[in-house]
MARBA-3410 file (N, C-alpha, C, O; in Angstrom, 1 decimal):
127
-26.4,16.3,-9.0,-25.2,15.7,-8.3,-24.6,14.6,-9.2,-25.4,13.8,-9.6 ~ -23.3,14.4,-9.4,-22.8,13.6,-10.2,-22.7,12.3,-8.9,-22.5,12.4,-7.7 ~ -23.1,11.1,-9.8,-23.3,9.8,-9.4,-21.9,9.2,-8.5,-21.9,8.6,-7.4 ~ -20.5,9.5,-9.4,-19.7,8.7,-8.8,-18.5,9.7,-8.0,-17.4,9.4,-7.7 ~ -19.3,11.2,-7.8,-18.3,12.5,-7.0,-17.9,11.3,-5.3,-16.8,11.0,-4.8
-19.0,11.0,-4.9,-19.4,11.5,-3.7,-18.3,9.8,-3.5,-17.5,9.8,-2.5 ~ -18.3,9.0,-4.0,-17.3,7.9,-3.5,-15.9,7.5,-4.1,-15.1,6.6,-3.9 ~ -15.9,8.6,-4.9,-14.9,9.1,-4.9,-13.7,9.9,-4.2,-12.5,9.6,-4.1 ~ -14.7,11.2,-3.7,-14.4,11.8,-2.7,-14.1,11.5,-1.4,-13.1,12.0,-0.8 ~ -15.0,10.5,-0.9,-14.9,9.7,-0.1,-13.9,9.2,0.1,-13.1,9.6,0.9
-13.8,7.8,-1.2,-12.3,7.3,-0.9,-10.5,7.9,-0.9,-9.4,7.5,-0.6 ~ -11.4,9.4,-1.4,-9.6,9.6,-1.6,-9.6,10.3,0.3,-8.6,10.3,0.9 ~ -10.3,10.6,0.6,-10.5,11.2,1.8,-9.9,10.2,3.3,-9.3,10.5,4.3 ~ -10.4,9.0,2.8,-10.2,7.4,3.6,-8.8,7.3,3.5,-8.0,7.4,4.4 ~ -8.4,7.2,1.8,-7.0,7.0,1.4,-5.5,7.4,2.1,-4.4,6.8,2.2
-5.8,8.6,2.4,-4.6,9.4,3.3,-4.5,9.1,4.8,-3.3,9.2,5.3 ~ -5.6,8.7,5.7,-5.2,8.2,6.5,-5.0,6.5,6.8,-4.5,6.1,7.9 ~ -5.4,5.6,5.9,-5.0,4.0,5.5,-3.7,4.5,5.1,-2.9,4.0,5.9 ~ -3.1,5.3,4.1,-1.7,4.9,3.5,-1.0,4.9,4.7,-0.4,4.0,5.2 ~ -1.2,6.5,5.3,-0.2,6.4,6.7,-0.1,5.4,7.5,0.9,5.0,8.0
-1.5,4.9,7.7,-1.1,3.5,8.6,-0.3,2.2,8.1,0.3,1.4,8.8 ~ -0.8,2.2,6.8,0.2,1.2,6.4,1.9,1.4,6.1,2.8,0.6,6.4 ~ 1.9,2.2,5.8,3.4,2.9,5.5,3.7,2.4,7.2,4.5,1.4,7.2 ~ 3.4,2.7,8.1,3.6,3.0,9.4,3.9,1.2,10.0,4.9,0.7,10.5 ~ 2.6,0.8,9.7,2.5,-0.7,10.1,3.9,-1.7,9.4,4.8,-2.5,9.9
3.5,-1.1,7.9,4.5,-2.0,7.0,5.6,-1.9,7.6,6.3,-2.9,7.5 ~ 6.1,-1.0,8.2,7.6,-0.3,8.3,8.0,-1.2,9.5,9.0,-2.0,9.5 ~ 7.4,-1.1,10.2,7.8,-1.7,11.7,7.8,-3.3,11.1,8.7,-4.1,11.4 ~ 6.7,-3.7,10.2,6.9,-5.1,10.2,7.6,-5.9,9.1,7.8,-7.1,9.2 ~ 7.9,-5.2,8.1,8.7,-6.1,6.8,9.9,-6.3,7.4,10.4,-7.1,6.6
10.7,-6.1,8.3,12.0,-6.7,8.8,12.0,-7.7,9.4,13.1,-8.2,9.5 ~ 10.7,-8.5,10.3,10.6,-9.7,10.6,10.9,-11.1,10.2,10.0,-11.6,9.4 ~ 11.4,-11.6,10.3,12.0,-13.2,9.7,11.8,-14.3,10.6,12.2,-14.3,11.8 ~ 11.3,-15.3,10.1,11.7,-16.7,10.8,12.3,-17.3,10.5,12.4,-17.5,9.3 ~ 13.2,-17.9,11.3,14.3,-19.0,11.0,13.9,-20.3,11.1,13.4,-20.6,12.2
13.8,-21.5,10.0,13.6,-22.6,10.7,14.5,-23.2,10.1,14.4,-23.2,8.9 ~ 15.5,-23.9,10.7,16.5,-24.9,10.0,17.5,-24.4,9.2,18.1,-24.8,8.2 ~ 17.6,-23.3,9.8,18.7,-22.3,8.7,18.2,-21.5,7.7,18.8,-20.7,7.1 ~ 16.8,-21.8,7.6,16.2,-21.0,6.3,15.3,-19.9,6.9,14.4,-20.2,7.7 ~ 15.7,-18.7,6.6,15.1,-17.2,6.9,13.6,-17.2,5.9,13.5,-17.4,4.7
12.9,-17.0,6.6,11.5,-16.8,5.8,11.3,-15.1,5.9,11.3,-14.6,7.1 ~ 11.1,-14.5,5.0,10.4,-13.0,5.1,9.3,-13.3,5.5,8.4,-13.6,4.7 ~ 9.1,-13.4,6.7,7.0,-13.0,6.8,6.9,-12.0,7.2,5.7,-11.6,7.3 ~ 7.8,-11.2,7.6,6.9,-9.8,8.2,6.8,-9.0,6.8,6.0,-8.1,6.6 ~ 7.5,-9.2,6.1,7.7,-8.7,4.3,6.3,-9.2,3.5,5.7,-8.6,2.6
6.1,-10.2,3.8,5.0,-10.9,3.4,4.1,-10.4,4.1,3.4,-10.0,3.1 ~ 3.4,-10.0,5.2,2.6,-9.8,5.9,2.6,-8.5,5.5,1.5,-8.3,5.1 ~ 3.6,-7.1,5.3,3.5,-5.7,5.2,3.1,-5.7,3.6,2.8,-4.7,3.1 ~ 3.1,-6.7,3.1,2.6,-6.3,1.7,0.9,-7.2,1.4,-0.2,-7.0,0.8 ~ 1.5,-7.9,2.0,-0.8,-8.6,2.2,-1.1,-7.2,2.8,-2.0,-6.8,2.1
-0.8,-6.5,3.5,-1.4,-5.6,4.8,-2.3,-4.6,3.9,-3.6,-4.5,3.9 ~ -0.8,-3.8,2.7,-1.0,-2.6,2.5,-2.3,-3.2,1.4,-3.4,-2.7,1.4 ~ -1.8,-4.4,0.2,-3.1,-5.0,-0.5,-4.4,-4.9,0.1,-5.2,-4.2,-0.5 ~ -4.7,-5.7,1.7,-6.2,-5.8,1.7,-6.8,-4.2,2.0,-7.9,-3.7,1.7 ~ -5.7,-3.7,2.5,-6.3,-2.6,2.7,-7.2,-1.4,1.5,-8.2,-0.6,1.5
-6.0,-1.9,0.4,-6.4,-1.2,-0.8,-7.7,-1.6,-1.9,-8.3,-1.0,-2.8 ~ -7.9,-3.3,-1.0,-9.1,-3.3,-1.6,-10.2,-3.1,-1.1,-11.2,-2.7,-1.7 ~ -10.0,-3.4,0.6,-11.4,-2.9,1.2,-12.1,-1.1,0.4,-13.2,-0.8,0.1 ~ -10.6,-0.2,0.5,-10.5,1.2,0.3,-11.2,1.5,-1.2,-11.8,2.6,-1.4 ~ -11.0,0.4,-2.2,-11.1,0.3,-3.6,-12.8,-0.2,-3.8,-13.6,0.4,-4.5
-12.9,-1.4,-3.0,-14.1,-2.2,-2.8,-15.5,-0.9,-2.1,-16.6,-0.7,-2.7 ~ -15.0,-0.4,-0.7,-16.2,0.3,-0.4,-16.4,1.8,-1.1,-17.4,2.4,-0.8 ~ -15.1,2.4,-2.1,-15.8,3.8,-2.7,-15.6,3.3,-4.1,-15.4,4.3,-4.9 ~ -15.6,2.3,-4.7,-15.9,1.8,-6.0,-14.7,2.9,-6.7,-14.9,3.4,-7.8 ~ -13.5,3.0,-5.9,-12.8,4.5,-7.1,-11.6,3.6,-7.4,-11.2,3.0,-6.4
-10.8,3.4,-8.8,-9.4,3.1,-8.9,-8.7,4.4,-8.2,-7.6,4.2,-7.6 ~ -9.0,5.4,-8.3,-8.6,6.7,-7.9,-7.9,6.9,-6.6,-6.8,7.6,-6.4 ~ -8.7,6.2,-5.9,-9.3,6.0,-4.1,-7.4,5.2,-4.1,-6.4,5.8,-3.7 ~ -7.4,3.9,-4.7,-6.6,3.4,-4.7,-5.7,3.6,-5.0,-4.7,3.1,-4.4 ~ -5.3,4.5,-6.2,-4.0,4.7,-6.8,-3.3,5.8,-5.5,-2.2,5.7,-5.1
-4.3,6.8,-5.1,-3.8,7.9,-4.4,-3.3,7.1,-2.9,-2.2,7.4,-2.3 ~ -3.9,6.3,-2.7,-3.5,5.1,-1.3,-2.3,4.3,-1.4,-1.5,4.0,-0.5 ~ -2.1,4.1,-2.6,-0.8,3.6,-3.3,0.4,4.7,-3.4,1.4,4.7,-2.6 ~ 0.2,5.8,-4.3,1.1,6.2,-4.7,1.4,7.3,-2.6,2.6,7.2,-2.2 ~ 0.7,7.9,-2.1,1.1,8.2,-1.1,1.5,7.3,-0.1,1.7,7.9,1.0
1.6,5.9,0.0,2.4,5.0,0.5,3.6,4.7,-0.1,4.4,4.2,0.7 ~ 3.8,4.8,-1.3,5.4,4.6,-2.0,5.7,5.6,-1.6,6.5,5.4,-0.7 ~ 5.5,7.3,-1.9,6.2,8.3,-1.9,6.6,8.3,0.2,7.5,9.1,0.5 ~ 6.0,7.7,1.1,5.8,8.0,2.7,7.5,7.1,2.7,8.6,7.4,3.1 ~ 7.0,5.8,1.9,8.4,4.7,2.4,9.7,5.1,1.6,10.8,4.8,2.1
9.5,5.7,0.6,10.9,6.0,0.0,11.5,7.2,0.3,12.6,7.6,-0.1 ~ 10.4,7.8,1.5,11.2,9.4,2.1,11.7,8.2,3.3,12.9,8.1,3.3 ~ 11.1,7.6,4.0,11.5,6.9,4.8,13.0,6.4,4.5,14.0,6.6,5.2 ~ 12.9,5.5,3.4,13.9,5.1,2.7,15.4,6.0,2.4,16.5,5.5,2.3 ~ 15.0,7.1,2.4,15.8,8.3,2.0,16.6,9.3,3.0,17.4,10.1,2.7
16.2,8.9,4.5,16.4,9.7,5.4,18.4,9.8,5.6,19.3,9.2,5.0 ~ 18.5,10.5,6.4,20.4,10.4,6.7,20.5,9.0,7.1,19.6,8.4,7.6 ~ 22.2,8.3,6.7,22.3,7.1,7.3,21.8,6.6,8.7,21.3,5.5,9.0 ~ 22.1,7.7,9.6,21.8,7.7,11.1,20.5,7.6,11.5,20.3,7.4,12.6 ~ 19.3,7.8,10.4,18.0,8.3,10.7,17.3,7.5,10.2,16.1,7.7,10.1
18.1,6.3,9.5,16.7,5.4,8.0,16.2,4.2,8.9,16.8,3.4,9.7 ~ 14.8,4.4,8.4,13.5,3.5,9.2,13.9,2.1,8.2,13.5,1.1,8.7 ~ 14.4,2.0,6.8,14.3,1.1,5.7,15.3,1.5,5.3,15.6,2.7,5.1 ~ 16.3,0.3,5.2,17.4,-0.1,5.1,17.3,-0.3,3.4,16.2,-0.6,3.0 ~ 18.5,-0.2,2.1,18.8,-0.4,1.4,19.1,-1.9,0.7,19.7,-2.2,-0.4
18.5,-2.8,1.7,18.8,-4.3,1.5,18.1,-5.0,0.7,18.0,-4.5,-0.4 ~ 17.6,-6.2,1.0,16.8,-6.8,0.3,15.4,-6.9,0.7,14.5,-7.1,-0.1 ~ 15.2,-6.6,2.2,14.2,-6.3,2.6,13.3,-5.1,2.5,12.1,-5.2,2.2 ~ 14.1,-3.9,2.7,14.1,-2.7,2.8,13.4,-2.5,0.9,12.2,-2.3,0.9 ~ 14.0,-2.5,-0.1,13.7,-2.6,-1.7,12.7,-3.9,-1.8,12.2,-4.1,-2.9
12.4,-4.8,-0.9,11.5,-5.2,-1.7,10.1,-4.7,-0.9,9.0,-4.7,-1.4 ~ 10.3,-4.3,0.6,9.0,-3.4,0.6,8.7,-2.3,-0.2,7.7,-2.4,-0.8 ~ 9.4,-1.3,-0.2,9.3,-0.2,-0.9,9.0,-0.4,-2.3,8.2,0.5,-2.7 ~ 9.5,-1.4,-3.3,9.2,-1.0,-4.5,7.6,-2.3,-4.6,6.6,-2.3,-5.5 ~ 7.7,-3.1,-3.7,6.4,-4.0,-3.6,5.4,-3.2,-3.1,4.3,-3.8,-3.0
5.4,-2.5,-2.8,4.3,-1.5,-2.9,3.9,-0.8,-4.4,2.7,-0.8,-4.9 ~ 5.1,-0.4,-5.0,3.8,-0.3,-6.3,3.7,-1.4,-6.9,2.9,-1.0,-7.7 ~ 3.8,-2.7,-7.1,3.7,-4.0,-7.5,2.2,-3.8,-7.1,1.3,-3.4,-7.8 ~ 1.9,-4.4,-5.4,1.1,-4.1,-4.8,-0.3,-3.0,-5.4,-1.4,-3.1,-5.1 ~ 0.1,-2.3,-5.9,-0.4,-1.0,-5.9,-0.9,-1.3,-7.3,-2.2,-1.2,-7.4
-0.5,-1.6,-8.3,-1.0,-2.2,-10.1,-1.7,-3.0,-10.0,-2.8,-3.0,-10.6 ~ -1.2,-4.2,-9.0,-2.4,-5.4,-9.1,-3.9,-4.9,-8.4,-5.0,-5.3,-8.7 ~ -3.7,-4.4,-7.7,-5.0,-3.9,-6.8,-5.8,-3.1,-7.8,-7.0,-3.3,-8.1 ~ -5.0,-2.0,-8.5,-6.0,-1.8,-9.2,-6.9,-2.5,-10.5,-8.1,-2.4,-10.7 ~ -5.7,-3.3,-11.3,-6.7,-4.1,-12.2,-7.7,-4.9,-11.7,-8.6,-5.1,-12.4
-7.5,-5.4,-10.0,-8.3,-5.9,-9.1,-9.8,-5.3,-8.8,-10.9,-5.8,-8.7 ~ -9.4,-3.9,-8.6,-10.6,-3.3,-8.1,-11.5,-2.6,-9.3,-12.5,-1.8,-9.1 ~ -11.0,-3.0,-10.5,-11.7,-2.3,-11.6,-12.9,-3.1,-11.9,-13.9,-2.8,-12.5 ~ -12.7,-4.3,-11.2,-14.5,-5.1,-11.3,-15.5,-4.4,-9.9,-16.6,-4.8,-9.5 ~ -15.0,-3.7,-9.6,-16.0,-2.7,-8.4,-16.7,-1.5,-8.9,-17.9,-1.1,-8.6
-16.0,-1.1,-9.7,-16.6,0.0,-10.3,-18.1,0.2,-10.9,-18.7,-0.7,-11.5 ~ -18.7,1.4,-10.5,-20.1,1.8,-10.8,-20.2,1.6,-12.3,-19.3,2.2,-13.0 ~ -21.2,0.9,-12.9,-21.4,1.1,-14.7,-21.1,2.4,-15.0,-21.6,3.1,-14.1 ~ -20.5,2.8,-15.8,-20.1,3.6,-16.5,-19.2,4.6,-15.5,-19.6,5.8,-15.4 ~ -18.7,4.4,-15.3,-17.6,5.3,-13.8,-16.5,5.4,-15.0,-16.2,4.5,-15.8
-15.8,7.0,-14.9,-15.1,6.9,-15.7,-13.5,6.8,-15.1,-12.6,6.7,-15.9 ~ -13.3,6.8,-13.6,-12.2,6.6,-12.3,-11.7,5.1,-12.3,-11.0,4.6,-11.5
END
């Protein structure tokens, strides 16, 4: 039995139903703003991209896979940019400033997590 199949496997297994939820979660919440004093704060933008991060590390952290994560990543960009993509009448993610900085802060998101999760890795894991 190879040593690092089985959390591997694992994590890419985990991966597809975490992306959807984040895609899902993020969506509803990166359009959130507070106003204080005139000044718009992004925190639901802030909060949908901590979201989809912790998630990528718990996902990264408990199958030791960069793999686990990339696949968690990259099927969260590809979920928000179909989102992104839909007819005018039908888009969940708007073309704005909010809308582009979730969608492409996801792979931002998605690079850092892995140089992040590459101190998890099993000695000699080649993922």
């Amino acid at each position: 039995m190879i040593k690092g199949a089985a959390g591997t496997a694992g994590g890419m297994t985990v991966a597809v139903p975490a992306a959807l939820f984040c895609v899902a979660a993020g969506t509803m919440l990166h359009r959130l703003v507070l106003s204080l004093a005139g000044l718009n704060l992004p925190l639901g933008l802030f909060g949908a991209l901590v979201l989809i991060g912790a998630v990528q590390v718990l996902v990264g952290a408990w199958s030791r896979s960069m793999a686990a994560v990339a696949v968690l990543g990259g099927l969260s960009y590809a979920a928000t940019g179909w989102l992104a993509m839909a007819p005018p009448g039908q888009r969940l993610i708007l073309g704005d400033f909010h809308g582009n900085a979730w969608v492409f802060g996801i792979a931002v998101v998605t690079l850092l997590v892995m140089v992040w999760v590459r101190r998890f890795r099993r000695p000699g894991a080649r993922t």
